[in-house]
N, C-alpha and C positions, 0 to 999 in steps of 0.2 A: 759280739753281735754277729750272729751268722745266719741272717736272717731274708728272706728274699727283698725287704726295701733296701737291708744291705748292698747285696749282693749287685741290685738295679742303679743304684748311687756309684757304686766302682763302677759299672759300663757308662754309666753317665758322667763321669768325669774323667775318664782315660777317652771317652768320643769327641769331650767338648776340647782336650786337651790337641788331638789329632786336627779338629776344627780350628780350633784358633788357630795352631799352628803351622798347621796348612796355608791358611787364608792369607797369616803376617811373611811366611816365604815368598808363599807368589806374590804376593806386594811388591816387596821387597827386589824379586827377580824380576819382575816385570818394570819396575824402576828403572831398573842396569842396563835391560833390554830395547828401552825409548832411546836409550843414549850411542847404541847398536847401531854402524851403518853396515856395515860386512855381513853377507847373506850366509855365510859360514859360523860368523858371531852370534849370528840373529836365529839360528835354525834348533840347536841344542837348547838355547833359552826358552822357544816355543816350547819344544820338547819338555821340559823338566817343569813349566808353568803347567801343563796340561796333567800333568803324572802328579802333581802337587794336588791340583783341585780336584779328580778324578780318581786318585788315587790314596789320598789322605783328607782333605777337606771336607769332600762330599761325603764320604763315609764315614768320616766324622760325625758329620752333623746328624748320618743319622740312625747310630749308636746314641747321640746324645737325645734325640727325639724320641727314640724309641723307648729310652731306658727310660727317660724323663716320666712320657704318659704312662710304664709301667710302675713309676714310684704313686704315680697320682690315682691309679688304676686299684694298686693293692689301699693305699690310704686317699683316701676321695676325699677328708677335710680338709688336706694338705692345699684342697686348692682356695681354701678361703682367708689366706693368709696374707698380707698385704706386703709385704716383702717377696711372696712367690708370683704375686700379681705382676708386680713391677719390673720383677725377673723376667716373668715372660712378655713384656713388652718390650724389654730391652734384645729379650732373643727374639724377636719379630723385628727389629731392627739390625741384626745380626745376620736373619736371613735374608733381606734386602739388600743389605752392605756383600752379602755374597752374590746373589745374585747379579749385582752392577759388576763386581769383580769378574767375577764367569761370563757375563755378555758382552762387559768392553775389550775383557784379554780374549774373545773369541772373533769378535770383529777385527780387532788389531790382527789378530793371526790369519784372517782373507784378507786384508789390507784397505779393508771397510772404512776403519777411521785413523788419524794419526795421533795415539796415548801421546801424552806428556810425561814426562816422571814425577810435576809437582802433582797432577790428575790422582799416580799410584800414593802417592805418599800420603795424600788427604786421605784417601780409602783406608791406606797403614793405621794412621794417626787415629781415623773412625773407629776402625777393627778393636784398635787397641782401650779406647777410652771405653764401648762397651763391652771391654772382655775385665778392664778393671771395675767398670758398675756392677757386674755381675756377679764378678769376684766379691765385691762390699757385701751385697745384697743376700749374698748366701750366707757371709762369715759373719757380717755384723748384727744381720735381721736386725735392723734400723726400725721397723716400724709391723 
């Protein structure tokens, strides 16, 4: 199948792959980072959470946005399908869940507010539980 829905399906799962991946890092580093008192400790960690979301996340997401509306673009039925419905309310939750990520680890980095790690971990655990719905919802087409 060498097709251009093909072809928009690979950008859209190698962006969502950069996305999630991105998102579960800086989670994850940003965890290690609450636990940071050393302004030496704490400096590299800003550093590599910003390059994470900025650099892989964001651009992720929108590889997978882009590709997404181009698969819905060449096949328009595609969006009447009730598992791709669902998909996309869970990736409406997905950009939200980014979104909190990129505004609390940006206040945290002016010294705006004081992160927890159990704060990142809840955001980890969110990331994760709609990146497995999403994963169901495309392989199983449930409904």
């Amino acid at each position: 199948m060498n097709s251009p829905v093909a072809w928009a399906l690979v950008f859209h799962i190698i962006g969502f792959v950069f996305w999630v991946g991105g998102l579960l890092v800086t989670t994850t580093v940003l965890a290690l980072h609450t636990q940071q008192e050393s302004p030496e400790a704490r400096l590299p960690l800003e550093h590599l959470e910003v390059k994470l979301l900025r650099g892989m996340a964001h651009p992720g997401a929108a590889i997978t946005v882009l590709a997404g509306l181009t698969v819905v673009w060449i096949q328009p039925g595609y969006i009447h399908q009730h598992w791709l419905q669902a998909k996309l309310f869970l990736v409406a939750i997905l950009i939200a869940l980014d979104l909190v990520a990129y505004t609390r680890a940006k206040a945290f980095h002016k010294g705006e507010i004081k992160l927890e790690r159990r704060e990142c971990m809840i955001l980890h655990g969110a990331i994760s539980l709609v990146f497995l719905g999403i994963l169901i919802l495309v392989l199983i087409k449930p409904f």
